[in-house]
PARORO-626247 format. One line per 10 residues: number of its first residue (from 1); their letters; for each residue x negated, y negated, z negated of N, C-alpha, C, O, CB. Coordinates in steps of 0.1 Angstrom, whole numbers, plus 2048, in hexadecimal, padded with zeros to 3 digits. Atoms other than C-alpha are relative to their C-alpha. Glycine has a CB too. Example, Ala and Ser with C-alpha at 12.3 -4.5 7.8 and 13.67 -1.06 7.14 Angstrom:
<atoms>
1	as	7F7:80C:800:785:82D:7B2:7F7:7F4:800:7ED:7F4:7F9:80A:800:7F4; 809:80B:800:777:80B:7B9:808:7F5:7F8:803:7EA:7F7:7FC:7FB:80E
</atoms>
This chain:
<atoms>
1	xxxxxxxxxx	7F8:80C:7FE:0DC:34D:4E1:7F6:7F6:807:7EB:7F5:801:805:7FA:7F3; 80A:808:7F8:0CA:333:4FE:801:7F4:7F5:805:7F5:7E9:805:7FD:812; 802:80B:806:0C3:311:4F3:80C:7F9:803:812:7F2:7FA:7F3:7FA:805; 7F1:804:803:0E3:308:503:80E:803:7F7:819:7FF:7F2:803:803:809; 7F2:7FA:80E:0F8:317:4ED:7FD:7F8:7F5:803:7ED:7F5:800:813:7F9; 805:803:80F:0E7:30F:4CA:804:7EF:805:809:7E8:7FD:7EB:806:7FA; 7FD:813:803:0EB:2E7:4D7:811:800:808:815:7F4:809:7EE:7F0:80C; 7F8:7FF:7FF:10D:2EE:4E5:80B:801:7F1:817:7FC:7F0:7FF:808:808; 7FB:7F8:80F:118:2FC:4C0:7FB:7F5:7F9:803:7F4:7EF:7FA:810:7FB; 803:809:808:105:2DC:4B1:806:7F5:801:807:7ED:7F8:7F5:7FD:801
11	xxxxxxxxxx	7FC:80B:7FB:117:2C5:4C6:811:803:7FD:817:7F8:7FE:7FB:7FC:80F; 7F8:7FD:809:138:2D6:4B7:803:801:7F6:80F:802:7F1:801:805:800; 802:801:810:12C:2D6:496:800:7F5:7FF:809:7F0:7F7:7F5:806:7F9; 800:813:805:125:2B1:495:811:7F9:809:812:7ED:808:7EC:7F4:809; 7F5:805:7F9:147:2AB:4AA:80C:808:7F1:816:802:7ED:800:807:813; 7F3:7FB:80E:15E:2BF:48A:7FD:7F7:7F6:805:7F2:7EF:7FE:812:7F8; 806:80A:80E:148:2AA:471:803:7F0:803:804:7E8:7FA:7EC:801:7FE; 7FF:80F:7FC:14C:289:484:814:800:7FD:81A:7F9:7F5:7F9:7FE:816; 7EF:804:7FF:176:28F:48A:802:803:7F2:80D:7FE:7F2:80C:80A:80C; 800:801:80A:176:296:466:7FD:7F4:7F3:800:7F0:7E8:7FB:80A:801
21	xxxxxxxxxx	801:80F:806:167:277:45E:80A:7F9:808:813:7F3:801:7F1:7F9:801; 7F1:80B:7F8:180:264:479:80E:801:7F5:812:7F8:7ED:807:80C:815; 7F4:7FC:80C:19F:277:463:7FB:7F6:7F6:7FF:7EA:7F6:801:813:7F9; 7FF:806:811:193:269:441:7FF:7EF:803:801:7E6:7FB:7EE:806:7F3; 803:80E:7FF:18D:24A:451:80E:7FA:805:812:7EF:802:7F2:7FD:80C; 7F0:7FF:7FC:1B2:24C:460:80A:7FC:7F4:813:7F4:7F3:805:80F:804; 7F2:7FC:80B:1C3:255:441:7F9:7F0:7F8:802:7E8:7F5:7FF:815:7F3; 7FC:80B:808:1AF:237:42F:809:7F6:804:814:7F6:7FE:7F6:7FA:7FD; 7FD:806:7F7:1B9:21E:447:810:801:7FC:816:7F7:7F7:7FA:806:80C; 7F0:7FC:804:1DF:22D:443:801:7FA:7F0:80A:7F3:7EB:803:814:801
31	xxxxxxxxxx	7FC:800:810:1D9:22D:41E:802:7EC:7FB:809:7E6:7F3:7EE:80A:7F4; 804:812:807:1CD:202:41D:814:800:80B:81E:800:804:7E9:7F1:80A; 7F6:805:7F6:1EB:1FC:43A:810:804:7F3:819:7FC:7F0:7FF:80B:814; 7F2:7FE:808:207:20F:420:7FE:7F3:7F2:804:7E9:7EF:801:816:7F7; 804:80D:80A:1F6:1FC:402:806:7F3:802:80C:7EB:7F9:7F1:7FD:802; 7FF:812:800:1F9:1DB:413:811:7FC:803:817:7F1:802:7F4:7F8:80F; 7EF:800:7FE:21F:1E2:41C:807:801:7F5:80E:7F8:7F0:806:80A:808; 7F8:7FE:808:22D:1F3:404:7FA:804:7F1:801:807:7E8:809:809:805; 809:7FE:80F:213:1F7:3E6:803:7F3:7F5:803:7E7:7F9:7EE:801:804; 800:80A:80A:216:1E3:3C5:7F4:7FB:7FF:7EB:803:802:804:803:7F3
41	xxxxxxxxxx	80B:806:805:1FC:1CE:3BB:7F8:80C:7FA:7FE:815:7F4:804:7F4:7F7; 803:7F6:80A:1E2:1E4:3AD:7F6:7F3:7F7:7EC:7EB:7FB:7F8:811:806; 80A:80A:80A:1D8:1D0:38A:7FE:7F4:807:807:7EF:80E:7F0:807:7FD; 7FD:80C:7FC:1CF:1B3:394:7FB:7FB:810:7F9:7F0:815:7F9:7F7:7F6; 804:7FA:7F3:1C6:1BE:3B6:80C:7FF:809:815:805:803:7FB:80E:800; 7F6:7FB:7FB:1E0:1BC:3D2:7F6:7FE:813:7EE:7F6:818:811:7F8:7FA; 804:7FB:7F2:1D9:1CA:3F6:803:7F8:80A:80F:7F6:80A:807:80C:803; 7F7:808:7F8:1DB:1B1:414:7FB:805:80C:7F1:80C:80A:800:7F0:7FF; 804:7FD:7F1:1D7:1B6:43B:801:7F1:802:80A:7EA:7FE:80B:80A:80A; 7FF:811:7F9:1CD:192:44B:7F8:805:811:7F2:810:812:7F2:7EF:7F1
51	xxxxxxxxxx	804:802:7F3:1C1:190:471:800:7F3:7FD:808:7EA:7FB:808:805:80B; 805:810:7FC:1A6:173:474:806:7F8:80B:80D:7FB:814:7F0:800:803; 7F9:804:7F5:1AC:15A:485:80C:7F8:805:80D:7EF:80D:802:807:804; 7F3:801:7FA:1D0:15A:486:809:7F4:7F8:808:7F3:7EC:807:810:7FD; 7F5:80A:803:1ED:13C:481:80C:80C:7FB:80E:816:802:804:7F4:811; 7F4:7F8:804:20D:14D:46D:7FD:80D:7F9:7F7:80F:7EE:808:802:80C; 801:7F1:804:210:173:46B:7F3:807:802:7F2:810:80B:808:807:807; 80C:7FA:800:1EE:17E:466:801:80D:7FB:7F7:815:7FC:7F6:7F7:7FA; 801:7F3:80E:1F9:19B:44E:807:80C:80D:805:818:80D:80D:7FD:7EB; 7F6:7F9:7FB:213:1A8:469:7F4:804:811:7F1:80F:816:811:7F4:802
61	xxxxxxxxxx	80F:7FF:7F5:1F4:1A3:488:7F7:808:7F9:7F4:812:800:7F6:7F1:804; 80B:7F4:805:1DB:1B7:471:807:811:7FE:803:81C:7FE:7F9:7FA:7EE; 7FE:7EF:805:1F2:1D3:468:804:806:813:806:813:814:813:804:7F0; 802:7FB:7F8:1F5:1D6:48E:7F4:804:80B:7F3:80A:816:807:7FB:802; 813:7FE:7F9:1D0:1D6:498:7FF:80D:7FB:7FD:817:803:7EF:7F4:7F9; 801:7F4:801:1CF:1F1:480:805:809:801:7FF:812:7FD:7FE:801:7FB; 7FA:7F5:7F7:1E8:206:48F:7FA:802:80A:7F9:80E:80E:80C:7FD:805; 7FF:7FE:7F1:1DC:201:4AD:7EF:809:801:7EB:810:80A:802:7ED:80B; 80B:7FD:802:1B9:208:49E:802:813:800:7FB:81C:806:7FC:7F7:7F2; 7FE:7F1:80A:1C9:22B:48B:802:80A:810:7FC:814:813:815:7FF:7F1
71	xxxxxxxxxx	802:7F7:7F1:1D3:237:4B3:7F4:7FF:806:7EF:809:80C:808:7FC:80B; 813:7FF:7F8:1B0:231:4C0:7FD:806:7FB:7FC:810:802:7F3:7F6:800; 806:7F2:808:1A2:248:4A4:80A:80D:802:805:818:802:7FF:7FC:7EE; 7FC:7EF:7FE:1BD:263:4A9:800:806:810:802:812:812:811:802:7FA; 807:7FE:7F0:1B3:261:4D3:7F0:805:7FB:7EA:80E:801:7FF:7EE:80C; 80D:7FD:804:191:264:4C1:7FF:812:7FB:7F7:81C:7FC:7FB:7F4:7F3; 7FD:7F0:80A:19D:284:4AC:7FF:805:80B:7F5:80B:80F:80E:806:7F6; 7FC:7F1:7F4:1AA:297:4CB:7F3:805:809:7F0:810:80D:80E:7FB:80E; 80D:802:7FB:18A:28D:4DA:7F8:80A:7FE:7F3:812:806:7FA:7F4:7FC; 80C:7F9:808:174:29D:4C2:806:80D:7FE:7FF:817:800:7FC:7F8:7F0
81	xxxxxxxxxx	800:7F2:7FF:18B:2BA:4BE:7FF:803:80A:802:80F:809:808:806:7FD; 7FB:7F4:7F3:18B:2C8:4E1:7EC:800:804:7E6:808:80B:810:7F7:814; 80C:7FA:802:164:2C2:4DC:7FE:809:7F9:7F9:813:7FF:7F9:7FA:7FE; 802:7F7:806:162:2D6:4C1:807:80D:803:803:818:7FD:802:7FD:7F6; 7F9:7F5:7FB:178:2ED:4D0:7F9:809:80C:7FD:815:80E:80C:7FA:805; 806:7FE:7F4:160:2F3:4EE:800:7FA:80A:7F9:800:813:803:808:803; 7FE:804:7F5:168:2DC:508:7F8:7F2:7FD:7FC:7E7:7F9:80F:801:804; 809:80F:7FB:148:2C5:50E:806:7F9:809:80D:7F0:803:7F3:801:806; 7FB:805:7F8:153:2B7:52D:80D:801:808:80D:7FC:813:7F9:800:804; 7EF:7FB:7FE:17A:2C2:533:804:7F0:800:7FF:7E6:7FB:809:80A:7F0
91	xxxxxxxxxx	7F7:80E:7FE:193:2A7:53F:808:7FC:7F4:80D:7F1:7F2:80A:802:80C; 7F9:802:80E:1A2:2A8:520:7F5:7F8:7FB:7F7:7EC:7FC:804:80E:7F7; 808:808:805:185:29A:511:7FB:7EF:806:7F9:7E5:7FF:7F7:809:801; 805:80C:7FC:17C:280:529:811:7FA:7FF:810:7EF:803:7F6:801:811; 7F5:805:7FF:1A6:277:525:800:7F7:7F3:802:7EB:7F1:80B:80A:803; 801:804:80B:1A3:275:502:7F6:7EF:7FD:7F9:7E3:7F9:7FC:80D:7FA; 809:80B:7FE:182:25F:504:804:7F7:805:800:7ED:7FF:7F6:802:805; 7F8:80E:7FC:197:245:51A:810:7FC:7F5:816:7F1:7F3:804:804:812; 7F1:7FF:808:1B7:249:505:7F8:7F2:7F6:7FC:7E7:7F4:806:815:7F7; 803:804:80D:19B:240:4E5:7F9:7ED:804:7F9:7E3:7FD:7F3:80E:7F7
101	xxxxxxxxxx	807:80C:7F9:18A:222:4FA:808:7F6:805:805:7EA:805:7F9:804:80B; 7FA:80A:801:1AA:214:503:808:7F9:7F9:80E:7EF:7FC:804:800:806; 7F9:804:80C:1B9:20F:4E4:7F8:7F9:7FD:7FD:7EE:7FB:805:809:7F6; 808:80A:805:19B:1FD:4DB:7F9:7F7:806:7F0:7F0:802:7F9:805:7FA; 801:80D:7F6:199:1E7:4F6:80C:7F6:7FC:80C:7EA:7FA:802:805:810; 7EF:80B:809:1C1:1DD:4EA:7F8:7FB:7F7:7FA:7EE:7F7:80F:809:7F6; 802:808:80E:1AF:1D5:4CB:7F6:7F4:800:7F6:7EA:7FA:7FB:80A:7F4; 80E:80D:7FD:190:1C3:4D7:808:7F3:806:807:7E7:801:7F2:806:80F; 7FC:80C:7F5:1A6:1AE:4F2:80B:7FD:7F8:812:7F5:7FF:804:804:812; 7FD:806:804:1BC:1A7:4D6:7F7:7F9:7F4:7FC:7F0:7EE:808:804:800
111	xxxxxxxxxx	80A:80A:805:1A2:199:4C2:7FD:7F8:802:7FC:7EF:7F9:7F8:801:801; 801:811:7FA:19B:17D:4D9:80D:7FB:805:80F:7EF:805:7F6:7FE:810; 7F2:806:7FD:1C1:17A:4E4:805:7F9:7F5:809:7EE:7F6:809:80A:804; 7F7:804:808:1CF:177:4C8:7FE:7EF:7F6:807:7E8:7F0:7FF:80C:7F7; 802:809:806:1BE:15A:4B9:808:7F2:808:80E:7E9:803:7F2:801:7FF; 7FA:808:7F7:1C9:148:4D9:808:7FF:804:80B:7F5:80B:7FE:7FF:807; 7F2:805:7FD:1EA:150:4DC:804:7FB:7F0:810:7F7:7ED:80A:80F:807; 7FA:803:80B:1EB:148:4B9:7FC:7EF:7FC:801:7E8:7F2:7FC:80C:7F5; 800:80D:7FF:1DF:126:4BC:807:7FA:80C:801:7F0:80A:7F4:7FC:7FE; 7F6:801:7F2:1F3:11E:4DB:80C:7FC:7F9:812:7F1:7FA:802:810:80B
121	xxxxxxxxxx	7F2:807:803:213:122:4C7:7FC:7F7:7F5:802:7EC:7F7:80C:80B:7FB; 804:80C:809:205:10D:4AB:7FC:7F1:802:7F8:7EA:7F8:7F7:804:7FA; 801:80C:7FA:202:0EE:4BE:806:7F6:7FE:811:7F6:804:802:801:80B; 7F9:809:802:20E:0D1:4B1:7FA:7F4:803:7ED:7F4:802:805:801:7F4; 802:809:7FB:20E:0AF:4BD:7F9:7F6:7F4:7FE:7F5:7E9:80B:7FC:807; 80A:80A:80A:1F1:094:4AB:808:7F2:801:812:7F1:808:7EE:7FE:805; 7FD:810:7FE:1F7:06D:4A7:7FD:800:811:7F4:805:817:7F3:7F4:7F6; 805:804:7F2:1FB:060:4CD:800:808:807:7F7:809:80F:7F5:7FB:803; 7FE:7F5:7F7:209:080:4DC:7F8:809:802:7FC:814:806:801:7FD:80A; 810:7F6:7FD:1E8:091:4DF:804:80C:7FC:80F:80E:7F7:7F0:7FC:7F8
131	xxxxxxxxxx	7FB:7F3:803:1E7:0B4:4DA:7EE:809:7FA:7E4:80A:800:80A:809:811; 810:7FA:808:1C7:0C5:4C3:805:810:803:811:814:803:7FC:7FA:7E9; 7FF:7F0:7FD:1C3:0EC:4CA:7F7:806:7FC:7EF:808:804:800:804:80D; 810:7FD:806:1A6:0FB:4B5:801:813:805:804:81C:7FE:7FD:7FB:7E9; 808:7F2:7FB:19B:11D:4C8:7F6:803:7FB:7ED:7FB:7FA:7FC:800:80E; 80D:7F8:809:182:138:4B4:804:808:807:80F:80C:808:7FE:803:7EF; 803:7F2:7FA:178:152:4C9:7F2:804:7FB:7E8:7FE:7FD:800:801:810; 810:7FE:803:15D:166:4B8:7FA:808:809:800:812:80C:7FD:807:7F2; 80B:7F9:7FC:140:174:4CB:7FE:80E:7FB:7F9:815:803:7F5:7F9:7FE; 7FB:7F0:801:146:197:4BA:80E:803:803:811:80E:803:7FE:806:7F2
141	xxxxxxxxxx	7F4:7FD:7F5:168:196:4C9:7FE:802:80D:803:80C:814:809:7F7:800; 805:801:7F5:15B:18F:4E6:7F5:80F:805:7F6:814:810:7FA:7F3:800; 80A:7F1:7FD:13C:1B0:4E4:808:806:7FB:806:812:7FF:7F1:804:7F9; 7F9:7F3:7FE:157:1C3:4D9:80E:808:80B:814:813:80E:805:800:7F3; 7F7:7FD:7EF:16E:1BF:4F8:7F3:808:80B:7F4:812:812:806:7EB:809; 80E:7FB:7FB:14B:1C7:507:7FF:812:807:800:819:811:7F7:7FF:7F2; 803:7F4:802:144:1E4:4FA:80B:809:803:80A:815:806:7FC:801:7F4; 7F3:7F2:7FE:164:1F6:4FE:7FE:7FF:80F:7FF:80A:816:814:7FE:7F9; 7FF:7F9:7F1:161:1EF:522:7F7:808:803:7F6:80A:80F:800:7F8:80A; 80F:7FF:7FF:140:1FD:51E:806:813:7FF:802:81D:806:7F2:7F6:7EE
151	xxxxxxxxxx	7FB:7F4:803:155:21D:511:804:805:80D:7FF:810:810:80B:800:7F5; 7FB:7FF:7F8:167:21E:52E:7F6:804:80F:7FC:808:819:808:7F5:7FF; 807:7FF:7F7:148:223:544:7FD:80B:7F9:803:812:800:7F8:7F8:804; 802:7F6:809:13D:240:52A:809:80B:803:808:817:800:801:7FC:7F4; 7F8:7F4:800:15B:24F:534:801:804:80E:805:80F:811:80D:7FF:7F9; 802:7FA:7F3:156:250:559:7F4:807:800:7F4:810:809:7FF:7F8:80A; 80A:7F5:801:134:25F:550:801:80D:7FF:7FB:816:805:7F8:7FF:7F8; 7FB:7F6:80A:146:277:539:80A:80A:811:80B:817:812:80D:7F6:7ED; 7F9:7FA:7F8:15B:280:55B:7F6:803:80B:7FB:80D:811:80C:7F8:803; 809:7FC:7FB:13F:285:56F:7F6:807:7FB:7EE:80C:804:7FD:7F8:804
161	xxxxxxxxxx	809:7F7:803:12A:298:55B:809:80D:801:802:817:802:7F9:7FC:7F3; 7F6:7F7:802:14A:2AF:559:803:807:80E:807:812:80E:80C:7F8:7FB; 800:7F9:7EE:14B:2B5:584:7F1:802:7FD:7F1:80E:7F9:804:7F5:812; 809:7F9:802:125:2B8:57F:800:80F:7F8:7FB:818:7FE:7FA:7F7:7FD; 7FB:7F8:804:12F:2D1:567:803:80E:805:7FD:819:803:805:7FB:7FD; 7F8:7F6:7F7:147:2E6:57B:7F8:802:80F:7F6:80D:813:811:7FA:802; 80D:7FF:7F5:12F:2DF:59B:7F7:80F:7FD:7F8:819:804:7F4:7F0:7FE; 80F:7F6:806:10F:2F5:586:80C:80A:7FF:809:813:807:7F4:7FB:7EE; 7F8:7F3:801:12B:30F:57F:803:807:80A:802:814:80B:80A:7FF:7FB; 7FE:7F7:7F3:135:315:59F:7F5:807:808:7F5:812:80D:806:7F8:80A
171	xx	811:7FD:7FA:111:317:5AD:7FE:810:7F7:7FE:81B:7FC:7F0:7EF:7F9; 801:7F4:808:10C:332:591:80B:80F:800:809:818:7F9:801:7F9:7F3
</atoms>
């Protein structure tokens, strides 16, 4: 077996172990979102979803971040299976990797949106007509819009290493 193989088969092995952690991390995620809907209090404990930030429905905005979160990780699954499956650089893979990057760009760029469309409608008029507007945008909302675009370059690598790829094959 070359050296390529044995780290081909490592980078499969830690890709079944990784989407296996994604799943459990899925199903919690599922498990807090049912909790906070339709779960009883537990003891003197009861389950809430809030999105910082937010004027009104904060519970109804968090249980949709984490939807939107729960599809980014299952773009992540398919990801990791068709690595583990064999396919380092396959279009499937680099599809998936954008699939998982744009879902979590939705989530980043609602991060900073939402605060602002949610103070926007909360606008109410002060003494003397004036109008007060208090805007919070955090600076990790902001590196995490970032970073996902950051993903999004990762995945044009991921598509170029993939014609490099098929390039060395043909040569061979």
């Amino acid at each position: 077996m070359s050296s390529t193989e044995i780290n081909d088969d490592k980078i499969r092995r830690g890709a079944r172990r990784l989407r296996l952690a994604v799943i459990a991390a899925m199903v919690l995620l599922g498990a807090v979102v049912a909790l906070a809907w339709l779960g009883p209090p537990l003891g003197i404990t009861r389950v809430e979803i809030e999105s910082k930030n937010l004027a009104g429905d904060s519970f109804l905005a968090g249980t949709v971040t984490i939807l939107a979160i729960e599809v980014a990780l299952f773009r992540l699954v398919q990801m990791l299976s068709a690595i583990a499956a064999g396919d380092l650089f396959s279009s499937r893979v680099v599809r998936h990797f954008r699939g998982f990057a744009f879902w979590l760009l939705l989530v980043a760029i609602g991060g900073v949106a939402m605060p602002l469309l949610s103070s926007l409608a909360g606008v109410s008029p002060l003494p003397g007509g004036a109008h007060r507007m208090a805007l919070g945008i955090s600076l990790t909302d902001v590196l995490a819009v970032g970073i996902t675009l950051l993903l999004f370059l990762l995945a044009r690598l991921l598509e170029r290493a993939r014609q490099l790829d098929e390039d060395m094959r043909e040569i061979v």
